[in-house]
N, C-alpha and C positions, 0 to 999 in steps of 0.2 A: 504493500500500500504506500510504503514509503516512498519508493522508487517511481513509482506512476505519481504522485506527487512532486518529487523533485524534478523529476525530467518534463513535467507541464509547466509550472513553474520558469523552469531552463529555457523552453521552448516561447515561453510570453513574454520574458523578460530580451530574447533575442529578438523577438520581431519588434517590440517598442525602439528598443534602443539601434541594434545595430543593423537592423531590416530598411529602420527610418534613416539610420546613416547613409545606408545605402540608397535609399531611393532620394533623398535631398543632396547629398552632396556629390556622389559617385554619379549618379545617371540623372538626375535631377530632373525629375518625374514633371513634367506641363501638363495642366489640364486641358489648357488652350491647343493643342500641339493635335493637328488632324491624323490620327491612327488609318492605319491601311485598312483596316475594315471599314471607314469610311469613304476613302479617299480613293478604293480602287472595290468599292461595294458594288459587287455582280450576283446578289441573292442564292450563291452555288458554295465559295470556298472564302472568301470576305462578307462576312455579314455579321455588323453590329452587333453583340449581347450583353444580357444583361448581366451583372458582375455575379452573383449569386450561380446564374445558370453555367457560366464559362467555371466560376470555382468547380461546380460538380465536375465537368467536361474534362477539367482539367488534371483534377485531381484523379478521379480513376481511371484516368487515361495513363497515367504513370505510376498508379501502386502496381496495377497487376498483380503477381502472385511473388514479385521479388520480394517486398518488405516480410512477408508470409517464409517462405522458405529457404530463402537466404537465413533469416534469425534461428530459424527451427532448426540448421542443422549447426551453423557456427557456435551455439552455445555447448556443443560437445566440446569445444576448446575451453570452457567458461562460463556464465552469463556476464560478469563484471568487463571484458575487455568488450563482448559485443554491444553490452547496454553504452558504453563509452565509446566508441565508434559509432553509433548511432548518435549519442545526444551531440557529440562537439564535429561528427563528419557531418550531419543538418546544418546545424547553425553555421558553420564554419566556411566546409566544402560545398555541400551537395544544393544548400537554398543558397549558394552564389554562383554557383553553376546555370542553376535553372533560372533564378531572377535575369544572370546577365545575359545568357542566351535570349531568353526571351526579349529585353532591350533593345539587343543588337541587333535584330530581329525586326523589331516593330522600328526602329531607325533606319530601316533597309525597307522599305515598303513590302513586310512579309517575307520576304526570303527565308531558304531554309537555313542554317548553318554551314553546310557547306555552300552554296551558293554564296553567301557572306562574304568567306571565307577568300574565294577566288577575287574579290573585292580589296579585303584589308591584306591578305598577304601577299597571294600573288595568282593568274591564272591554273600555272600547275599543281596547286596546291589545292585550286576547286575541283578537279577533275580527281585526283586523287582521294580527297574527304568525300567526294560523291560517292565511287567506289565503295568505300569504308561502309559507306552508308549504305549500299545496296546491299552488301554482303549483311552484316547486321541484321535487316529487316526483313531478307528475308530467311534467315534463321527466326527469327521473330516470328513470324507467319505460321512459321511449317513449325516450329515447337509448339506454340501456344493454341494449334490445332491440336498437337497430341496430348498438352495438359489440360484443355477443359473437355475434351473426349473420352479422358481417363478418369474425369473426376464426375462426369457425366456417368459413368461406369460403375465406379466405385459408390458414389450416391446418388443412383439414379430418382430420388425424389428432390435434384433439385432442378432436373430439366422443366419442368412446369414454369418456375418462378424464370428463371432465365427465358425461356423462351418468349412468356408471357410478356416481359418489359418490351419486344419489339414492336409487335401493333400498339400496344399502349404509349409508347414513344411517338409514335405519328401520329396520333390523337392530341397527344399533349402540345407538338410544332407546330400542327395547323393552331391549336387555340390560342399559343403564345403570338406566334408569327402572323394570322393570316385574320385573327379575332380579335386581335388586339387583348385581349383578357390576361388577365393579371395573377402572375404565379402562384396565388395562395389554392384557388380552387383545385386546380390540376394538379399541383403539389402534394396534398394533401387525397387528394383521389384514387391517385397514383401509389402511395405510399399506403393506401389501404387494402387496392388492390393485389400490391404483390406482394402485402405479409398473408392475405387473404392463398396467396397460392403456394406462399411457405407451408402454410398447413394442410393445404388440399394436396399439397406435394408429397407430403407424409403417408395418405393415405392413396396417394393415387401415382406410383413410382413411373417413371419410362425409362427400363432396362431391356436395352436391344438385345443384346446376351441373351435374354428368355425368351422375348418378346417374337425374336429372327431366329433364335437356336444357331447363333453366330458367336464364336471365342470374340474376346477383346483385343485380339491382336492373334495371328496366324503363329505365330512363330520363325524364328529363323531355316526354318526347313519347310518352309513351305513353297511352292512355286508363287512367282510374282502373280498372276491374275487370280487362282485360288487362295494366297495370302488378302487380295483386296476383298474378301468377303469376312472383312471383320467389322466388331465394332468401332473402333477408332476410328477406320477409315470412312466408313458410311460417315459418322460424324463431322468427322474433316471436309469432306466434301458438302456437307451442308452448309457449314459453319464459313466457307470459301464463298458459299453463293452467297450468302448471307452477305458478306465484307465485300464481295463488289459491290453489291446495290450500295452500299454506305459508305463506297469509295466514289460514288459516280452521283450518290444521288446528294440535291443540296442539305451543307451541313445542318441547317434548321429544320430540316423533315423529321433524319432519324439519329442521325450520330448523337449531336449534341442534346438530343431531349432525352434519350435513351442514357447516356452518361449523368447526366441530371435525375431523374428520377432515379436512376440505379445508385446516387449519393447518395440521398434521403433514406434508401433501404440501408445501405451499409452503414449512414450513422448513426442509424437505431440497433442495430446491431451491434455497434464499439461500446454505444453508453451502455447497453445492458451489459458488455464485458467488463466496463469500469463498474458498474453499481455492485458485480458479480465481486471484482475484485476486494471492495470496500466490506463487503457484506461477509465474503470469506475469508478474506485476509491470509491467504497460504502463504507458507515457508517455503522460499525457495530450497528446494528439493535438489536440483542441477547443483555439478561444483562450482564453485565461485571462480577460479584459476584451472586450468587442463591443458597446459600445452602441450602435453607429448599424446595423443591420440594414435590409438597402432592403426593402422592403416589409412591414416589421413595425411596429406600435406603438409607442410610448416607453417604455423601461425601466422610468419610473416614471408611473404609478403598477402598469403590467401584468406586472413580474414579480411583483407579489405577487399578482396577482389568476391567470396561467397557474400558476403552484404555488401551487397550494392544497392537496389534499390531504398534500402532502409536507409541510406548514409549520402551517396552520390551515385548516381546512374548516366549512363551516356545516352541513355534512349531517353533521360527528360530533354535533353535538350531538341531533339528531333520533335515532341511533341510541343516544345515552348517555341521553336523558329518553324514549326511545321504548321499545325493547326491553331493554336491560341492564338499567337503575335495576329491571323487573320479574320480572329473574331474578338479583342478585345475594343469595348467602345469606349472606353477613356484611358489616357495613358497612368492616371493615377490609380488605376486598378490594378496595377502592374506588380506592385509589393505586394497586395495579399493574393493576387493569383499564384506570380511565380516565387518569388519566398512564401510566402502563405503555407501552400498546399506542399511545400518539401517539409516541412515544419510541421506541418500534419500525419505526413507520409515518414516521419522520423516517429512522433508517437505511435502510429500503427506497429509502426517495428519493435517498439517497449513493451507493446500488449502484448505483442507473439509473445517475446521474450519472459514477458510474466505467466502465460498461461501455459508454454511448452517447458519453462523452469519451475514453476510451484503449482498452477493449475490441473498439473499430470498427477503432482502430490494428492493427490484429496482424495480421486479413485481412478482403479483402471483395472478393469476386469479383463483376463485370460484365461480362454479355455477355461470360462467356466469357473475360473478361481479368481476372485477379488483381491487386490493391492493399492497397500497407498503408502505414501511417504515416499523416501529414497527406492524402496524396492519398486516403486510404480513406474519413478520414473525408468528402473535401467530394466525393466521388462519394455518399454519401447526403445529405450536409446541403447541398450547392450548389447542390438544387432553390430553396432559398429559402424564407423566411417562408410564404409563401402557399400553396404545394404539398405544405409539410410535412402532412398529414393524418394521421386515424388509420393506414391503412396505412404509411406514413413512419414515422410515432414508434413505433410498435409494432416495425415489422419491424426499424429500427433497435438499439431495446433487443435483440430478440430476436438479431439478427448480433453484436452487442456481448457478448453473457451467453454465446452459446453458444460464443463464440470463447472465452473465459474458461471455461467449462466442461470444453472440448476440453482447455486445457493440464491436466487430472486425469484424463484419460483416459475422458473419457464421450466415445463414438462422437456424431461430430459428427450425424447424423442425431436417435438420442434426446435429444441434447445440445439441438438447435434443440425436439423438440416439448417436452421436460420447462420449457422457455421461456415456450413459446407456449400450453401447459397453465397455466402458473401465472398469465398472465395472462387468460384466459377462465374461473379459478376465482376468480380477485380479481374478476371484472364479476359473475361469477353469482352470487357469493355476498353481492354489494350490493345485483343489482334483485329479490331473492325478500326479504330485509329491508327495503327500500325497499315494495316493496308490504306489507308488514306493518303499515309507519310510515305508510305513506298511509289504510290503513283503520282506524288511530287517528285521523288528521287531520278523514276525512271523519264519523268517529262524535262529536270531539266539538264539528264544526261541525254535526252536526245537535242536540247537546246546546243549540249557542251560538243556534243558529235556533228550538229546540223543531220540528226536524223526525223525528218519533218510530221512525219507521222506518229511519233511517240511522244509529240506536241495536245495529242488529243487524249482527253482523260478517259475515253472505253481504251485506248488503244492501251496506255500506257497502266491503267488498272486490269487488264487481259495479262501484260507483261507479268505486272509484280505479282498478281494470284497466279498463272502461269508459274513463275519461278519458285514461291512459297509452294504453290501446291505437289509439285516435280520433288521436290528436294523432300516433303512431306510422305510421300508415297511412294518414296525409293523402298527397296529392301534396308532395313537396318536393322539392330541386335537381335529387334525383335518381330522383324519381318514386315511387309511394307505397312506405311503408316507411321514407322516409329524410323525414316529416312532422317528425321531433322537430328537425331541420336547421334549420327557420323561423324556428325562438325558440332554438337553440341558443345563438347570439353573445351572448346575454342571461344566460346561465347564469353562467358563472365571476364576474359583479361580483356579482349578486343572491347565490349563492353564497355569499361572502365577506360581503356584507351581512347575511346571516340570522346569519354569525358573529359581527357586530360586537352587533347585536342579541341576540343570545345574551349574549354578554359583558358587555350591557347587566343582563340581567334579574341573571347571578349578581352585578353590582356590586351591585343593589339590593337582593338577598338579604342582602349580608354587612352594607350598610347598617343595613337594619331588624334586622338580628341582632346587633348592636351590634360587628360584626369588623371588622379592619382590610382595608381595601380598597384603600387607595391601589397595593398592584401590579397590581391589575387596569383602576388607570383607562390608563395609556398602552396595551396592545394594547388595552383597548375604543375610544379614541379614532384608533388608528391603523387598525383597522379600521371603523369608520364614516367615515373620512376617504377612506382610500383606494380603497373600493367606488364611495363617491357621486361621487371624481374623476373614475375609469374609466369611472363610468358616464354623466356629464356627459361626456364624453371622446368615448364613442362614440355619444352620439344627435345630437352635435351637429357636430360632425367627419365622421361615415360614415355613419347609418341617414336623418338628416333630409337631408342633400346628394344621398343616393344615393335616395333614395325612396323607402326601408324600409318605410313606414308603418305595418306590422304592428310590430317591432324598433321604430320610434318613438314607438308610441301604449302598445303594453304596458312598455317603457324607462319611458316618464313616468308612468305608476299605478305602478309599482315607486318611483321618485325620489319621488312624492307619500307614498307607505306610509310609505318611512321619513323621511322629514320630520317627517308628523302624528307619530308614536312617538316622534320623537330629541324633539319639543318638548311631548310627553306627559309624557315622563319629567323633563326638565330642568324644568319647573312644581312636579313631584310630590318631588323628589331634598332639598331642602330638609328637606323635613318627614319625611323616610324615615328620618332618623339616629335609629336607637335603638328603633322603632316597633319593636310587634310583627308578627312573620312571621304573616300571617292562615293561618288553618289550612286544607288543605286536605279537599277532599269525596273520600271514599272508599265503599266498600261497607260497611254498616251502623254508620258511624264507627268502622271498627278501631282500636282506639289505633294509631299504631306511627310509624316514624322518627323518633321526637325532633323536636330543634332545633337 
């Protein structure tokens, strides 16, 4: 109790003081100052919102499932170094990551970050972070079809509530957008109807597994076309058609009403985890210090690369220069969206951490036999490093939060899906943004090629589901569907990489802008440092010894990309102090964002 105390605390006392440093002195936020969603507002991918509505959009468009199991399994090192990487990589790192992206961003008339990028440092330097970016995302796609496929699987009564937000999400755009009517009604409509299908979900499961007489995944021995009659896949392919339409269709239809009301669920769900907490008050159970873990990694440099989302993520900034910076309608909205919601996405991470270190304590029944205390928790966590997997860390949190739930009286049954709901709406509501951000990456790698027809968003959203969905349905460990597994291990440094990178372009923004930068050089130096270890770490330790070659050949074009950039920039960093910010290309040269 304490601990979720201090770290809100931590987390309020950061956004007054050094949130408002940031946004008055550093970026110095205009109200007057015309945002690209206004100034280049085409009712499709720029359009106005409201601050409340862009906060939900925003916000679960970037927890996803990282702050969730990232925490879940790092605390096998500890809970005291992850709960501490969380509260000071928020405040520090990861909400000036996201804040200055998004800046740079909306001072760029929407641009994404690598687009930026080719602006403040140099041409080849866009073409390369575009790359990055492509790679990324679409690992992004084709994973996060196999995690909410599997979780779809594993708790098939939360397909109800998930699926249900999507018509309900077009009801609510038309009302906001086309009715002009005022968020309280639909807000509260919305937030009735899909706890109303939390419970109807309880009673009324959809498990393709029974439903089809289809395995959840074929296995590795199966042929590729009899491998695709599994569960996973059918899902995936749904879940694909689903993200073009809300790649292609305008963002006030379904992305953003759909992210919006799916906030409102998930923050009813956090305060009954806090009330859970206060009412139960469990002893952390986890040890407090664990650095020698048998078959896991070295603490350092990969607790900072397994929490990412909870601390710093490279994928916010693609959603802060991707989608936000083109729906933000005042610039002084700018701190509580994108510091805001990192700050928030940093508490999420304190909850896992409280519910999968002391909320496992309370109880946890095996085979039939009941446990609590320390013996509860090493009946899940005593599988070990290697065993831990998504079902692990998920069902973990979820026996954790629901036990925590219980002590307020929510029937342990709704208690586990209102759980297992909010994390299959934190993945869904990443990979349908996620594909939005991809079919900016691939339109303006066809800008950077002059290839004229991946200027067009069916063409260039066919691309990135095309490429997410190939890479998803390859054969992988566990036969196809589970394709994004191959390049998986590659994800979390590259990840973290894109952020260091990131952190790069806003230092050279503030540079040429004549602003003070020196706080943003240590997280940018601590994140290009600690990516390039881990990832030097793992080609040369486990992907090269063990025979990876795929894991080793795509590892070293990654290690190569950000080389050529790190010594792109350190060339160009000199002469950047005081330069002018080259102005960005927009639609008919709108004036707009300032400087």
């Amino acid at each position: 109790m304490l601990l979720v105390f201090l770290s809100a605390a931590a987390f309020i006392a950061a956004y007054h003081t050094y949130g408002r440093w940031l946004a008055r002195r550093v970026f110095r936020l205009d109200a007057a100052a015309v945002p690209p969603s206004k100034a280049l507002e085409d009712g499709v991918d720029f359009v106005p919102t409201p601050k409340a509505v862009l906060f939900g959009h925003h916000f679960t468009s970037i927890a996803g499932t990282g702050p969730i199991v990232g925490p879940a399994i790092a605390i096998l090192w500890g809970w005291l170094p992850a709960v501490l990487w969380v509260v000071f990589g928020s405040i520090f790192v990861g909400a000036v990551h996201d804040f200055g992206a998004l800046m740079v961003s909306l001072r760029s008339r929407g641009q994404t970050i690598g687009e930026v990028a080719g602006r403040l440092v140099n041409p080849r330097v866009r073409v390369l972070f575009l790359l990055v970016l492509f790679f990324t995302l679409t690992v992004v796609v084709a994973i996060f079809g196999l995690v909410i496929a599997t979780i779809f699987s594993i708790y098939p009564q939360t397909v109800l509530s998930v699926w249900a937000a999507m018509p309900l999400a077009t009801l609510v755009g038309f009302w906001i957008y086309k009715r002009g009517g005022h968020l309280f009604f639909p807000s509260v409509f919305a937030l009735v109807v899909l706890y109303v299908t939390v419970v109807l979900g309880v009673r009324y499961p959809v498990d393709l597994t029974a439903i089809l007489g289809v395995p959840l995944l074929a296995g590795p021995d199966a042929g590729f076309f009899a491998g695709l009659n599994s569960a996973v896949v059918i899902w995936t392919v749904l879940l694909l058609a689903y993200c073009f339409l809300a790649s292609v269709l305008p963002v006030w239809l379904l992305l953003q009403p759909r992210d919006y009301i799916n906030s409102h669920q998930l923050f009813v769900a956090l305060l009954l985890l806090v009330a859970g907490i206060f009412a139960a008050r469990p002893d952390m159970v986890a040890p407090l210090w664990n650095p020698d873990v048998a078959g896991a990694p070295p603490i350092m440099p990969f607790l900072f690369i397994t929490i990412a989302c909870g601390a710093i993520s490279g994928f916010h900034c693609l959603v802060s220069s991707g989608t936000t910076s083109k729906q933000l309608r005042n610039e002084r909205d700018a701190q509580f969206i994108g510091y805001g919601s990192m700050l928030t996405e940093g508490m999420l991470a304190v909850l896992v951490i409280v519910a999968c270190a002391g909320g496992i304590g309370l109880h946890v029944s095996v085979n039939g036999q009941d446990f609590s205390g320390v013996e509860a928790w090493r009946q899940l966590y005593g599988v070990g490093w290697e065993k831990m997997q998504l079902r692990q860390t998920v069902g973990a949190f979820v026996e954790g939060a629901s036990n925590l739930m219980s002590a307020v009286w929510v029937p342990r049954a709704v208690a586990v899906n209102i759980v297992a709901v909010m994390v299959a709406c934190f993945a869904a509501t990443t990979i349908d943004t996620a594909t939005r951000l991809h079919r900016y990456v691939v339109q303006e790698l066809g800008n950077a090629f002059g290839v004229r027809a991946l200027r067009n968003k069916y063409a260039a959203t066919a691309v990135a589901v095309a490429a997410g969905g190939t890479l998803a349905l390859l054969p992988g460990p566990q036969g196809p569907g589970s394709g994004g597994l191959v390049i998986w291990p590659l994800f979390g440094a590259t990840n973290q990489l894109l952020a260091g990178l990131a952190l790069l372009v806003v230092a050279f923004y503030l540079r040429r802008s004549g602003r003070p930068c020196w706080f943003i050089l240590a997280p940018l130096v601590l994140m290009i440092v600690l990516p390039f270890w881990a990832l030097v770490h793992q080609i040369f330790l486990d992907f090269l010894p063990g025979g990876k070659w795929v894991l080793t050949g795509v590892g070293l074009c990654i290690l190569a990309l950000q080389c050529w950039m790190v010594v792109e920039a350190m060339v160009l960093w000199r002469g950047a102090k005081g330069a002018d910010v080259p102005a960005g290309e927009g639609a008919e040269g709108a004036p707009c964002c300032g400087k």
